[in-house]
N, C-alpha and C positions, 0 to 999 in steps of 0.2 A: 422506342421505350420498352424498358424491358417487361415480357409477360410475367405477370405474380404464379405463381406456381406452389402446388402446397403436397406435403408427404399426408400417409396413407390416416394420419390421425389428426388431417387439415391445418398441422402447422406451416406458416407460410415460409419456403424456402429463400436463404439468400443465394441468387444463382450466380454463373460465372458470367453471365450477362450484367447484373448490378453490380458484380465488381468492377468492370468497366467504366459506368453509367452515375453507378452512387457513389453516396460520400456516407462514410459511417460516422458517427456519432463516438463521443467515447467521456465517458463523466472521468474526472482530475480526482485523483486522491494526495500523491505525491507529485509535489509540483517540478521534480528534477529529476526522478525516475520517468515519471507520466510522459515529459515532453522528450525524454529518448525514445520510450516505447512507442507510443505516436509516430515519431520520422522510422523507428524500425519496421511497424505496420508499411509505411509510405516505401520504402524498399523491397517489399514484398509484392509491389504494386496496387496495392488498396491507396484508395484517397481519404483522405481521415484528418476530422477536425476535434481538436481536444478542447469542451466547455472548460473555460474560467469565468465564468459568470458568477455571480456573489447575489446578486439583489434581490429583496425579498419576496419580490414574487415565484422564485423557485420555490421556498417555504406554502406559501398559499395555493401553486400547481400542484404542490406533492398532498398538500391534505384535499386539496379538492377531488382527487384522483385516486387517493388510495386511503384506506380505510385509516382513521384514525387513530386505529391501538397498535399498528405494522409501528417500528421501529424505527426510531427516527430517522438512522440512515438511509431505512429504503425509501422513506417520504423525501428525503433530501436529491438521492440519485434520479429516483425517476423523476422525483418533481423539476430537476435542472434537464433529462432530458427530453419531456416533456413539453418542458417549455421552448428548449431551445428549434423542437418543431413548429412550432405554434409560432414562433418570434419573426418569423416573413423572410428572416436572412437566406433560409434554404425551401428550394423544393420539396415538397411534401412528398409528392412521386418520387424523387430521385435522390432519397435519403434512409439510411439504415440505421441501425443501435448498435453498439459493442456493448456487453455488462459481461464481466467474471461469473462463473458458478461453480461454486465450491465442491458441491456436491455432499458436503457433509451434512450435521444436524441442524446447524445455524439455519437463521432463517434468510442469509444471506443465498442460499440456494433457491428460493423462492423469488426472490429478486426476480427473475424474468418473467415470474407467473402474474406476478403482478403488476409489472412494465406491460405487457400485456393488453392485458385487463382494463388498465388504464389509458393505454391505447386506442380501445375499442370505444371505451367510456369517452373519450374524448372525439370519436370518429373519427379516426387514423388508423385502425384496423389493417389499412393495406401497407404501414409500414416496416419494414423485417425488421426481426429480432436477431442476435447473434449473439450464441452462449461464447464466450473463452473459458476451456477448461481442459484438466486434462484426463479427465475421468472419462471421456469419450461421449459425455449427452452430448443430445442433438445436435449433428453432423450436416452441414449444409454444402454443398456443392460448390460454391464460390469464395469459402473460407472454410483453408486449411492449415493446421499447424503444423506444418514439418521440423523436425531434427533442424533445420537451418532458422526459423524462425525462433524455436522453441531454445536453442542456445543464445542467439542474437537477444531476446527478451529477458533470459536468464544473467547474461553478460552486459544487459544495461540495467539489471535490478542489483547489480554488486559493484557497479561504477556508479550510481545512484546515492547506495546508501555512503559509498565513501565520501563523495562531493558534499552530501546535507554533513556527514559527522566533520568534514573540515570545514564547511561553509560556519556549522555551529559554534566551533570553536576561535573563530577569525571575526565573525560579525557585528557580536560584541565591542570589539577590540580595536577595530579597524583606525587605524588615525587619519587616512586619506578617504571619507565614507564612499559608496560606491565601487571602491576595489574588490570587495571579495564577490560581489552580485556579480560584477565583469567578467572577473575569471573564470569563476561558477559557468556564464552564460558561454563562455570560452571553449569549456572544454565540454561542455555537454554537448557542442555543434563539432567538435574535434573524436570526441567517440561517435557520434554516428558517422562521420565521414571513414571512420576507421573501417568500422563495420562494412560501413560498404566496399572497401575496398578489402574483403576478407580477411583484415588484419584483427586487432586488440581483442581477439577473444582464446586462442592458444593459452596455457598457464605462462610461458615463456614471455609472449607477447605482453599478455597483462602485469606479470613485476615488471617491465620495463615503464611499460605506461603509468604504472600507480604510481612508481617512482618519480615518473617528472611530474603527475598533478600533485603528489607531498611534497614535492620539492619547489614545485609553485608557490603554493599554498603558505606554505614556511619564509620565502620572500615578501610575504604582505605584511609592511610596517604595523606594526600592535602596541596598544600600550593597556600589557597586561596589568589592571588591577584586580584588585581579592573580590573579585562581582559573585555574587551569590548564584551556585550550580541548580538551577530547576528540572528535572526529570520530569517528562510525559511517556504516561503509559494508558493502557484502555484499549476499547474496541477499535480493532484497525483502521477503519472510514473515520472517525472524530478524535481517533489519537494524529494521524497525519493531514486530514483533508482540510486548509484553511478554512473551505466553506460549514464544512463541520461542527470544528471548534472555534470559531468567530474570530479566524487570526491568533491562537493562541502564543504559538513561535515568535511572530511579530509583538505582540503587547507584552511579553517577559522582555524582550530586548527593550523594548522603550521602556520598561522598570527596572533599568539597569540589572538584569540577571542575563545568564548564560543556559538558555535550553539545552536539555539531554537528550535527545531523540533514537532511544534502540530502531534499528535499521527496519526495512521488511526483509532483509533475508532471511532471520532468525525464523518469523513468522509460516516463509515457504520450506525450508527446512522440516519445519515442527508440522506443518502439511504433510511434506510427504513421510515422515518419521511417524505418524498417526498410522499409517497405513501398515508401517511395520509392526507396531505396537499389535497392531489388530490382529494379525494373524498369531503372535506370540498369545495375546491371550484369550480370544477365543477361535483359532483355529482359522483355519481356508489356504486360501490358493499360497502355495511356496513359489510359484512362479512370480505371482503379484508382489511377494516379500524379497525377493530375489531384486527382481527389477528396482522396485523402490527404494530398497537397502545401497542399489550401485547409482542411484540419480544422488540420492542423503550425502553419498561419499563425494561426489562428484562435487555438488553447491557445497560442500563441509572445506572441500581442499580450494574450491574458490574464496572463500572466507577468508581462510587462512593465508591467504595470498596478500588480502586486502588488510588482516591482522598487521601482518607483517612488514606492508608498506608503510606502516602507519608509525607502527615501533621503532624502526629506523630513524625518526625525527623526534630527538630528544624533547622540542618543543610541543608536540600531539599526546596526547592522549588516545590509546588505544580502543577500540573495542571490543567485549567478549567476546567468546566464542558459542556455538552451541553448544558444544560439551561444559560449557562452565554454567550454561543456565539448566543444563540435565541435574549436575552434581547438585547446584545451590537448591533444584525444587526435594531432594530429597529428603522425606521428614515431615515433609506441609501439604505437600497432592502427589496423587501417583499419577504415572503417564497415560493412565488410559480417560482420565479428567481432563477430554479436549472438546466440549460442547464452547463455544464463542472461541474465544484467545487459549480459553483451556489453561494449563498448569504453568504456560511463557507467559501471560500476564504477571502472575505472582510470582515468577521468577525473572520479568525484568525485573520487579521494586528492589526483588532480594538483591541480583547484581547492581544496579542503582547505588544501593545502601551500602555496599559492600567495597564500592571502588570512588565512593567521598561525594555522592551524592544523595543525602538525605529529604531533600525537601525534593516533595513528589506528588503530580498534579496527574490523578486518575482520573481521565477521562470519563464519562456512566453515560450512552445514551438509553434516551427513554426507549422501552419498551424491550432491552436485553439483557433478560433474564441470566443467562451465563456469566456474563463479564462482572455482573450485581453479586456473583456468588464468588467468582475467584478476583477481584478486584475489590470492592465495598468488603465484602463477605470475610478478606484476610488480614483488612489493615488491623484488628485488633491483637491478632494472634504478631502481624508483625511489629507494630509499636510492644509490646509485652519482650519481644527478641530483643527488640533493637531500640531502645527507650528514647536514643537520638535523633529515631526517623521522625519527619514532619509529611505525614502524609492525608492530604485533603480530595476528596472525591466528589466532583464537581459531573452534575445533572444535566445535559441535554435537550432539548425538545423543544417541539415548534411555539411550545408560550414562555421561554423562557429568556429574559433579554439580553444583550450580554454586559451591559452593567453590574447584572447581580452574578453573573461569571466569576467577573474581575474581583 
């Protein structure tokens, strides 16, 4: 069993021994990125189990454990994986956490303070924590991100958003039901086999491959009728996370519409595009700008990749680019208004509204103040632009049912 081991400010280490030993943990946001990133982990030789747990005892773990004014997301993440220690299916000893940290102002940076915390409080104390980030916090010995991981991760977050933007546009439509879930499940087991075998991540590689999942995709018998276009936007955990937003994706299809779902590239983009922002206006390291400026190009020319896959099929509908949501926010926020989603909230609605989808379902969880000010905070100014938009800003949080959602 491996020894717990802790650095100089008694945070407990995940060693290269628990990578052997344990099995990480990793809360679902995106249910087609998520389960590539998963088998990518599992490549790198981590053993990693991705929760899809729904049931409301996640809800009742996250407020029993964490302070009731924290945000709903973080009540929802820790409280699933919280729970899913507690639930008997794994060893207490031989289990670890994955969570993101931003590193920004959000209090999604906080997240692990308070996974934590809640850990303790629940006496699991001796369970490791394990930030993902790429800001360099807390650095553990048995999990590293290399250049080979950190493209592998990049390269299933842009085969990801392509598969949900065709899954989206097929699902609706489908006249054989179960075809497009199929193929979907298809090729998400077809790019990680890729991966592993050091393929589909080249520019080269990847027009080949986009190519045949649009050209897949475009094979699935449809019978397009005029179904009404829904757009979701909001804080990224309850704009994508079914557990989130109570199946939101799933209940527009069974109301006969068609969900819009902006990807999460756009989102990691605007991540690292913050950092260039920062030194333009107020000063610091040219090296950090330097660097950041050539990762921005790098996911920018991946995009575009996937743009262009898409274009190619007169039957698809494309998606923007980041340059089209820089241009659209000019006017309404500047770029250095990136506290939550920052200024790409109000500039999906704008692209939204702009490429014939008006009716648009903004996400609010309770307790995030940011997204309340560029999400809630602009629909006025954008119904006044755009007098066509139907824009509704539906509320989150653990008393909230999802009857009164719907």
């Amino acid at each position: 069993m491996a020894k717990l081991i802790y650095d100089k400010t008694g945070r407990l280490l995940f060693t290269k021994e628990m990578k052997r030993e344990y099995t990480l943990l990793m809360p679902q946001m995106l249910p087609i990125s998520f389960t590539m990133m998963k088998k990518v982990f599992e490549l790198e030789g981590y053993k990693v189990d991705m929760l899809n747990t729904t049931h409301r005892g996640i809800v009742d773990t996250g407020l029993r454990y964490v302070h009731n004014d924290a945000c709903y997301p973080a009540i929802l993440v820790i409280g699933q994986l919280v729970d899913a220690v507690m639930s008997g299916k794994y060893d207490k000893h031989k289990v670890g956490l994955l969570i993101t940290q931003t590193g920004g102002g959000c209090r999604a940076s906080n997240y692990i303070h308070l996974l934590r915390k809640a850990l303790e409080r629940a006496g699991l104390e001796y369970v490791p924590v394990v930030s993902v980030n790429l800001s360099g916090l807390e650095k553990n010995p048995g999990f590293k991100l290399n250049l080979r991981l950190i493209r592998r991760l990049a390269s299933a977050m842009i085969y990801g958003d392509l598969l949900m933007w065709l899954k989206n546009q097929c699902l609706p439509y489908e006249v054989h039901p179960g075809t497009t879930d199929k193929l979907t499940t298809h090729w998400t087991d077809r790019i990680v086999t890729l991966f592993d075998q050091g393929r589909g991540m080249g520019k080269k590689e990847m027009r080949r491959v986009m190519a045949q999942i649009v050209a897949d995709y475009a094979k699935i018998e449809r019978n397009v009728t005029d179904k009404p276009r829904v757009g979701i936007v909001g804080e990224i955990y309850v704009k994508f996370s079914p557990l989130g937003n109570n199946g939101l994706e799933e209940f527009l299809i069974a109301e006969g519409c068609e969900p819009v779902v902006p990807g999460l590239t756009d989102f990691m983009i605007f991540k690292v595009n913050n950092r260039v922002v920062d030194v333009d206006l107020y000063k610091g390291s040219k090296l950090k700008k330097l660097v950041c400026s050539i990762l921005q190009k790098y996911l920018e020319g991946l995009q575009q990749i996937m743009i262009e896959a898409v274009k190619a099929e007169p039957s698809f509908r494309p998606m923007g680019s980041f340059k089209d949501l820089q241009r659209l926010i000019k006017g309404y926020l500047g770029y250095g208004n990136k506290m939550g989603e920052g200024w790409l909230l109000t500039a999906e609605m704008l692209e939204l509204i702009h490429t014939g989808t008006p009716n648009i379902v903004c996400t609010q969880p309770f307790g995030c103040l940011p997204n309340h000010v560029v999400g809630k905070g602009m629909i006025r100014r954008l119904k006044d632009d755009y007098p066509e938009s139907n824009i509704v800003a539906i509320d989150y949080d653990p008393g909230a049912t999802k009857i009164n959602q719907e």
